[in-house]
C-alpha positions in Angstrom: -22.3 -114.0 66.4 -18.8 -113.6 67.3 -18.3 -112.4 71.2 -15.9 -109.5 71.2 -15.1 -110.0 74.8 -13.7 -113.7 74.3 -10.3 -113.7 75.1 -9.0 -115.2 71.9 -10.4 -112.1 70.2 -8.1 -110.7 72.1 -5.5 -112.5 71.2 -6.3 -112.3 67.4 -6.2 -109.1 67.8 -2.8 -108.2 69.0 -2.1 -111.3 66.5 -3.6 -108.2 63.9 -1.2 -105.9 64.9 2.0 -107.5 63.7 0.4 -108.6 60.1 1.1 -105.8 58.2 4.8 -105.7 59.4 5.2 -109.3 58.4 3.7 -108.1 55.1 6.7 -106.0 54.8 9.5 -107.8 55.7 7.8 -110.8 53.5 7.4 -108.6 50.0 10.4 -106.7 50.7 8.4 -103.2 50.8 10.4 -100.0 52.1 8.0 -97.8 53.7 8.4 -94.3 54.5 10.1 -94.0 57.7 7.1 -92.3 59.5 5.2 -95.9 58.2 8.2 -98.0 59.4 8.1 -96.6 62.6 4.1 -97.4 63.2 4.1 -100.6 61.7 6.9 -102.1 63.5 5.8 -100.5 66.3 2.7 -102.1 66.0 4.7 -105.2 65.9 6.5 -104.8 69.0 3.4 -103.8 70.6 1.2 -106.9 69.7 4.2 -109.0 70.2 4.7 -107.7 74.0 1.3 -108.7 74.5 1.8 -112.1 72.7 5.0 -112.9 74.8 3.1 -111.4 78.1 -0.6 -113.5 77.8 2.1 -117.1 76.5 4.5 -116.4 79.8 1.4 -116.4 82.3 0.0 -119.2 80.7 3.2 -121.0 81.2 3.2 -120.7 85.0 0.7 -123.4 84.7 2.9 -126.3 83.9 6.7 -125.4 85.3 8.1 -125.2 88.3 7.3 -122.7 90.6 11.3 -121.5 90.7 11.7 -121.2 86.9 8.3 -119.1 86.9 9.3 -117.0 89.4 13.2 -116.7 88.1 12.6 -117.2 84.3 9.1 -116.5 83.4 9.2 -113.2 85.0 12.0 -112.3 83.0 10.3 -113.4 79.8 7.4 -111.6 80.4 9.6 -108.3 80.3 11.5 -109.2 77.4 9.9 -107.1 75.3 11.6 -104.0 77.4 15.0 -105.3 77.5 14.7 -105.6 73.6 15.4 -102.0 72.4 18.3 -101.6 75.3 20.0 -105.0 74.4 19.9 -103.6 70.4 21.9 -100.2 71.8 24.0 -102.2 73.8 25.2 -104.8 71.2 25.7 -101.8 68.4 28.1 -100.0 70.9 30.0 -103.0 71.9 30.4 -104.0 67.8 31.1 -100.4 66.9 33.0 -99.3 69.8 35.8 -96.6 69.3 33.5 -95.2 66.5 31.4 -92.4 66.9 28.0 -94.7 66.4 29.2 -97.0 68.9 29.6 -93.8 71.5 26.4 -92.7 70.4 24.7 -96.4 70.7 25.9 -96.6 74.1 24.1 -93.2 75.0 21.1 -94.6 73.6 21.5 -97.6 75.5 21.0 -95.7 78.9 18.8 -93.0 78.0 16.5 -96.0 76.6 16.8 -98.1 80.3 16.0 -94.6 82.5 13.1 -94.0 80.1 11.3 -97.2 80.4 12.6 -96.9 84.4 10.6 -93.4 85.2 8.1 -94.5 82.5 7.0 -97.1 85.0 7.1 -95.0 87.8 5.7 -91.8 86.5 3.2 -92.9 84.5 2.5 -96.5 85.7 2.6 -96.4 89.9 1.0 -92.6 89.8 -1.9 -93.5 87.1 -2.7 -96.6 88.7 -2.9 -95.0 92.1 -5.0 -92.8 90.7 -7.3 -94.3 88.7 -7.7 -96.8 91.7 -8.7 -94.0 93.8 -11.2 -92.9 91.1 -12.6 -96.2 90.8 -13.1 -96.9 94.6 -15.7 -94.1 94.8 -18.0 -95.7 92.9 -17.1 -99.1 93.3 -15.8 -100.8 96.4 -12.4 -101.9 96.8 -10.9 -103.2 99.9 -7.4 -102.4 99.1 -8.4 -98.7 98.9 -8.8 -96.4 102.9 -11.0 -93.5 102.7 -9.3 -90.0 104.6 -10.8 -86.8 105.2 -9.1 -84.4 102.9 -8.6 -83.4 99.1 -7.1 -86.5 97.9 -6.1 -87.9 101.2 -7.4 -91.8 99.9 -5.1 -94.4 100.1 -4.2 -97.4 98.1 -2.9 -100.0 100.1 -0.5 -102.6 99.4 0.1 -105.6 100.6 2.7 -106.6 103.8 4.2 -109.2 102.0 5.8 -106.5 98.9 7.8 -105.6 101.7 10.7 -107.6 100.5 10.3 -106.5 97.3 10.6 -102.5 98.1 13.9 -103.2 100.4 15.7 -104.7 97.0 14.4 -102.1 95.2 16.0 -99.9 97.3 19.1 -101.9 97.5 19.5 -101.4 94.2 18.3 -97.9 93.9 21.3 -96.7 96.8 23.6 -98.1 94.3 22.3 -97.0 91.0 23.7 -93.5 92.2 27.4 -94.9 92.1 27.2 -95.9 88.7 27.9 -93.1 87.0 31.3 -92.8 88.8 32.8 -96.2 87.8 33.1 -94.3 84.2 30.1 -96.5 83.0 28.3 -99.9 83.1 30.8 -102.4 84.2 31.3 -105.9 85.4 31.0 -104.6 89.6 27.2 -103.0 88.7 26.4 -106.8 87.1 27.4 -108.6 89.9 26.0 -106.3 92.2 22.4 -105.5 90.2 22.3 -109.1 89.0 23.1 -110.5 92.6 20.4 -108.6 94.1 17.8 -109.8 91.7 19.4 -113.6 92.4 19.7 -113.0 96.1 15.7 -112.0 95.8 15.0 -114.5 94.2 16.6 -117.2 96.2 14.8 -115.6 99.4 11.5 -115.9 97.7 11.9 -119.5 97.0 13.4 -120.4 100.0 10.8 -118.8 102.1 8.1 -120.3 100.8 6.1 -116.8 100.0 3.4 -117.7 98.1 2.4 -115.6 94.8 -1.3 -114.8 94.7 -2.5 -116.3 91.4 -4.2 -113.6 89.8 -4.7 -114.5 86.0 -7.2 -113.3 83.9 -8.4 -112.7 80.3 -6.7 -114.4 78.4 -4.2 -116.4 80.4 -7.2 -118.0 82.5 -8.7 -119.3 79.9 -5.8 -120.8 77.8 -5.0 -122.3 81.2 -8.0 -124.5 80.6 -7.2 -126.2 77.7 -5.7 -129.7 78.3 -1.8 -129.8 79.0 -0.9 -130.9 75.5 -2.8 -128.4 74.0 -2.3 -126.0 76.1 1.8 -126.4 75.7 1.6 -126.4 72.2 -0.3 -122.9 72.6 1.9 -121.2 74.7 5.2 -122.8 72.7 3.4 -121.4 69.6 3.0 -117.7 71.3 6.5 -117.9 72.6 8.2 -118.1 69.3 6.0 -116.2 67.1 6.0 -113.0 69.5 9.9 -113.8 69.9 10.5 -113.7 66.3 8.0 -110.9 66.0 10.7 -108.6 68.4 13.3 -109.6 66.7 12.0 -108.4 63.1 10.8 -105.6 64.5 12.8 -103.6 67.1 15.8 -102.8 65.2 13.9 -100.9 62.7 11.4 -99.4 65.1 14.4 -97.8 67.2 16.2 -96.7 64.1 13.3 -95.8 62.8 12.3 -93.3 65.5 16.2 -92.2 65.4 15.5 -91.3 61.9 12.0 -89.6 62.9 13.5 -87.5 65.4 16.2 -86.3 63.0 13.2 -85.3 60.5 11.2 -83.2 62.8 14.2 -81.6 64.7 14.2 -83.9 67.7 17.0 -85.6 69.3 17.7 -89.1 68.8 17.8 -90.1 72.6 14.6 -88.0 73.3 12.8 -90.2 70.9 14.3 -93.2 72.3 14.3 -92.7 75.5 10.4 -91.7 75.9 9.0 -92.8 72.6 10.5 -96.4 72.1 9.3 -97.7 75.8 5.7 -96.9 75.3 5.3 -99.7 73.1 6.5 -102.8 75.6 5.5 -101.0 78.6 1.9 -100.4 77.3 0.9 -104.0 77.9 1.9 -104.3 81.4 0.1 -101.3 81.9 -3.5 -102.2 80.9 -3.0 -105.8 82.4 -2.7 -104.1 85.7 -5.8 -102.2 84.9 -7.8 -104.8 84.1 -6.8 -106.2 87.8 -8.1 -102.5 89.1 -11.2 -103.4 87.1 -11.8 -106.3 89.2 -10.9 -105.1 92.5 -7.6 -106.8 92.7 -5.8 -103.4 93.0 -3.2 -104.7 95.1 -2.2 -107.3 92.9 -2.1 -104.6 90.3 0.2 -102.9 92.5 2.5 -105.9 93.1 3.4 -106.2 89.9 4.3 -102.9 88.9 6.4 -103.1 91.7 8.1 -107.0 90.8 8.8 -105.0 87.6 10.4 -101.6 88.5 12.9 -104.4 90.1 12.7 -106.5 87.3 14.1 -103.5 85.5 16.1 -101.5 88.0 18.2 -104.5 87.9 18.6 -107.3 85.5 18.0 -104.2 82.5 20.6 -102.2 83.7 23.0 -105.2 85.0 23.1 -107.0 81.8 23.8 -104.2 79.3 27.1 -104.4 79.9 27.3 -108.5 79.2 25.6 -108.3 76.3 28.2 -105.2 75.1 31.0 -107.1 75.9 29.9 -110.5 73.8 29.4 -107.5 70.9 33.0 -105.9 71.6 34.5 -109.8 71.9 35.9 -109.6 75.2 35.4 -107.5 78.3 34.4 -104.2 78.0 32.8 -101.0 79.8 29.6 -99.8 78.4 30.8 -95.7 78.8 28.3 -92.7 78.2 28.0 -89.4 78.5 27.2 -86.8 81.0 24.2 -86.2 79.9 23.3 -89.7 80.6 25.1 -89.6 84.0 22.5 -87.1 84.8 19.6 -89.0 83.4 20.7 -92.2 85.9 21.2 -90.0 88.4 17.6 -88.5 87.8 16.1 -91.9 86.9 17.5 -93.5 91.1 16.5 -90.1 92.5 13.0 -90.7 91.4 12.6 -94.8 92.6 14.3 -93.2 95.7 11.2 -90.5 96.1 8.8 -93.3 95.1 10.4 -95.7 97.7 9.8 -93.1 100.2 6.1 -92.8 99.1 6.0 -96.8 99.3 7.8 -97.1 102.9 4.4 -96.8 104.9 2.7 -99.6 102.4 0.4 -97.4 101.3 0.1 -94.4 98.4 -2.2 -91.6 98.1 -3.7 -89.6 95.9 -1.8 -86.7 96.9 1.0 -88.7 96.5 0.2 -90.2 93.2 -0.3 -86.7 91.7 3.2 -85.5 93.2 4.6 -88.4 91.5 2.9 -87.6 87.9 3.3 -84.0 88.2 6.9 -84.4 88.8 7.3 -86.8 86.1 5.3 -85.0 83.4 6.2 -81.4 84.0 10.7 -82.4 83.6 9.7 -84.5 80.3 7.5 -81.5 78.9 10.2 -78.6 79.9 13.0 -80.3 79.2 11.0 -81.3 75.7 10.5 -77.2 75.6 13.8 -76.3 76.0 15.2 -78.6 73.4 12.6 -78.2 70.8 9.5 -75.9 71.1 11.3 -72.6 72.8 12.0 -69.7 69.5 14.9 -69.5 68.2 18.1 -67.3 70.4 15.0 -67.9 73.4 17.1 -70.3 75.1 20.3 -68.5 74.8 18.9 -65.2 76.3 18.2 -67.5 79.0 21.2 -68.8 79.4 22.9 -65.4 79.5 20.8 -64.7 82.7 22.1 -67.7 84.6 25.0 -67.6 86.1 25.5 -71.3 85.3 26.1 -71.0 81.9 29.0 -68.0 81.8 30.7 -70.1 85.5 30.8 -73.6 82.9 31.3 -71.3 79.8 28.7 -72.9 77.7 28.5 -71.7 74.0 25.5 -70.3 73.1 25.1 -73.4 70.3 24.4 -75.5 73.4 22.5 -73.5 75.5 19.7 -76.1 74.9 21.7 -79.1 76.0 22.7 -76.7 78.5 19.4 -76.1 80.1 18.2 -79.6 79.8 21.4 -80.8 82.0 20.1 -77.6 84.8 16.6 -79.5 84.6 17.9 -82.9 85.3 20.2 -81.8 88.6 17.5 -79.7 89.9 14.5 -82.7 89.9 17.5 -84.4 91.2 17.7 -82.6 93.7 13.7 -82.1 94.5 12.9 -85.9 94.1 16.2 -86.6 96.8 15.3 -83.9 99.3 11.4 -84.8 99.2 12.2 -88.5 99.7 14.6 -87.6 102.6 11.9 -85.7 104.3 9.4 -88.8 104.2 11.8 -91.1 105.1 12.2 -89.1 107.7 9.1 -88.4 108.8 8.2 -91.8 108.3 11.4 -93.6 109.8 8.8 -95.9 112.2 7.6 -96.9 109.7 10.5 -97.8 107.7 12.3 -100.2 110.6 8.6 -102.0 110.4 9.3 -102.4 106.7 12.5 -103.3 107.2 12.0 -105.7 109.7 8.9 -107.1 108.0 11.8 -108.1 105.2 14.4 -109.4 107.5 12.2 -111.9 108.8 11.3 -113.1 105.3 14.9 -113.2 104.8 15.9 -114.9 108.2 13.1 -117.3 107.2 14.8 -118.1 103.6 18.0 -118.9 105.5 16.8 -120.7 108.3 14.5 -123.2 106.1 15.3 -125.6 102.9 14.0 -124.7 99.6 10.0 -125.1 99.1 9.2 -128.0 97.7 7.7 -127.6 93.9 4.4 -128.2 93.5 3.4 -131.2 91.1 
């Protein structure tokens, strides 16, 4: 009798999820788009868990620097896929009106998958940790008088982690002005994520080892076997993205259109479920087992993962599509959507500064998160028709820009964005504020890690 909670039914079954694409793309079918879009979907989403369960298996047998600097990226892939696709369509379309509109994509696809993380990912976790704790223990979790006054704790050592992540945040807020994504934000985003990197390494801060499921037990197959495993996972979930994304993204582009909504709403909240769902339920399996703060540790190694390598490289990989140097330009809108996208990590940084999160903070998080996405969904889609425009009228923001009535919608949603803007920066400032003792001990927590880094050669690698 077959023992469903063996990890390699685990891995045959996200294996399962990318058949019935490949039965497609093998016989040629053409499905209905609605079809296209689950299927590949499906793809993308067994793939990412493929390419996730093949990179952690890997850390085995490489160097501790390439896992840490190469691995890590790997493991991500799957959410850089969708971004790099925009990207590369702006940069070989540019000066056309797909190529503008790619590029729009492009961002609203990165600040999606960026608040996605955040909204959903740090506040559900927090949460369902906090749920968890009271009826099993957990050491990572403090118990508070007060309606959801439990904290989740994490550990001293993200500390350098959270200071990059802020690095980066501060200057995701000037990005916008330089007219788009340009060669200054790689070198800077880029650099950071090097710079952290090499401090890492050269400190000597250890990673806690906490595989499970299925990369533990492929880790205990002999090394021959166990390459040829993870080799074999690496390109079939590779080649499994890159079948995939292009008509899963187009495919929801197309889906939108059919049900009356817009292309980048789809893109940017629809397309990064799929590669961020992974990630996800790994770090709940770690809650599962009491390892919470591991859980926690990687959400966090991602958001900067994301914050900067995803944002940092879309302009590389739009230039080797245009053929030379190039600026990946957007819109306003999307202005406002990075703007909204570093005012949240800047909120959730604020939250993070004491090393702990609570429940209260968790749901403030969530609430935030889920309540723009629904109204702004409302106001571009569910609100009756000439609603939005008798709205409109009784602002004095839309006769002071003079916006036609046509756009009152896209109106609207650009009101939404500045004003959780401006809620997520002024609720940050406050904490930071309030809790500015305990940012220098964050701060200086990091700067010794980083005064270690410089004062010490690189750590040996382990044989």
């Amino acid at each position: 009798m077959i023992d469903l909670r063996h990890p390699l039914v685990a891995v045959g079954g996200a294996g399962l999820l990318t058949v019935p694409w490949v039965a497609v793309v093998l016989t040629g079918a053409h499905p209905t788009t609605g079809l296209t879009v689950m299927l590949s979907g499906l793809a993308v989403l067994g793939a990412s868990f493929l390419l996730a369960w093949a990179a952690e298996t890997a850390e085995k047998d490489v160097p501790r620097s390439f896992a840490i600097a190469v691995l890590a990226v790997l493991a991500v892939a799957p959410e850089y896929a969708v971004d790099a696709l925009y990207a590369w369509t702006a940069g070989a379309q540019a000066g056309t009106a797909r190529g503008v509109e790619a590029g729009n994509l492009a961002v609203a696809n990165m600040t999606g998958a960026n608040r996605i993380l955040i909204g959903l990912g740090w506040s559900g976790i927090a949460l369902f940790t906090l749920w968890r704790a009271k009826r099993v223990a957990d050491v990572s979790v403090q118990h508070r008088d007060g309606f959801l006054a439990d904290v989740v704790s994490l550990d001293r050592g993200i500390a350098i982690e959270i200071c990059f992540l802020a690095a980066a945040t501060l200057w995701a807020f000037f990005v916008p002005f330089g007219g788009g994504i340009d060669a200054v934000d790689t070198v800077i985003l880029v650099g950071l994520y090097a710079l952290y990197i090499v401090i890492i390494l050269r400190a000597g801060i250890e990673v806690e080892e906490e595989h499970i499921g299925v990369p533990a037990y492929l880790q205990t197959y002999r090394r021959p076997k166990r390459i040829a495993t993870v080799l074999g996972l690496f390109l079939y979930s590779g080649a499994m993205i890159m079948i995939a994304v292009e008509p899963f993204a187009h495919g929801l582009e197309s889906l939108g259109v059919a049900v009356g909504v817009p292309k980048f709403f789809m893109i940017q909240w629809i397309a990064p479920l799929a590669s961020e769902s992974p990630e996800l339920i790994v770090v709940t399996v770690l809650v599962l087992k009491s390892r919470s703060t591991a859980g926690f540790n990687a959400l966090i190694s991602s958001k900067l993962n994301q914050w900067t390598l995803l944002i940092g490289t879309l302009a590389v990989v739009y230039s080797i599509a245009l053929g030379g140097y190039g600026v990946l330009e957007f819109e306003f809108k999307q202005s406002l959507e990075i703007w909204i996208t570093a005012a949240q990590s800047y909120f959730a940084l604020a939250i993070l500064s004491n090393l702990n999160i609570s429940g209260r903070e968790a749901v403030a998080l969530l609430v935030l998160f889920v309540s723009q996405v629904l109204l702004e969904f409302a106001f571009l889609r569910l609100l009756p028709e000439g609603t939005l425009e008798s709205i409109l009228a009784a602002l004095p923001t839309g006769p002071l820009l003079g916006t036609a009535p046509e756009h009152a919608g896209e109106a609207l949603s650009h009101l939404t964005l500045e004003a959780y803007t401006v809620v997520y920066v002024l609720l940050g400032t406050a904490l930071f504020v309030r809790r500015r003792k305990a940012v220098a001990e964050l701060v200086t927590i990091a700067g010794a890690t980083a005064r270690q880094a410089i004062g010490r050669s690189p750590a040996p690698e382990a044989d």
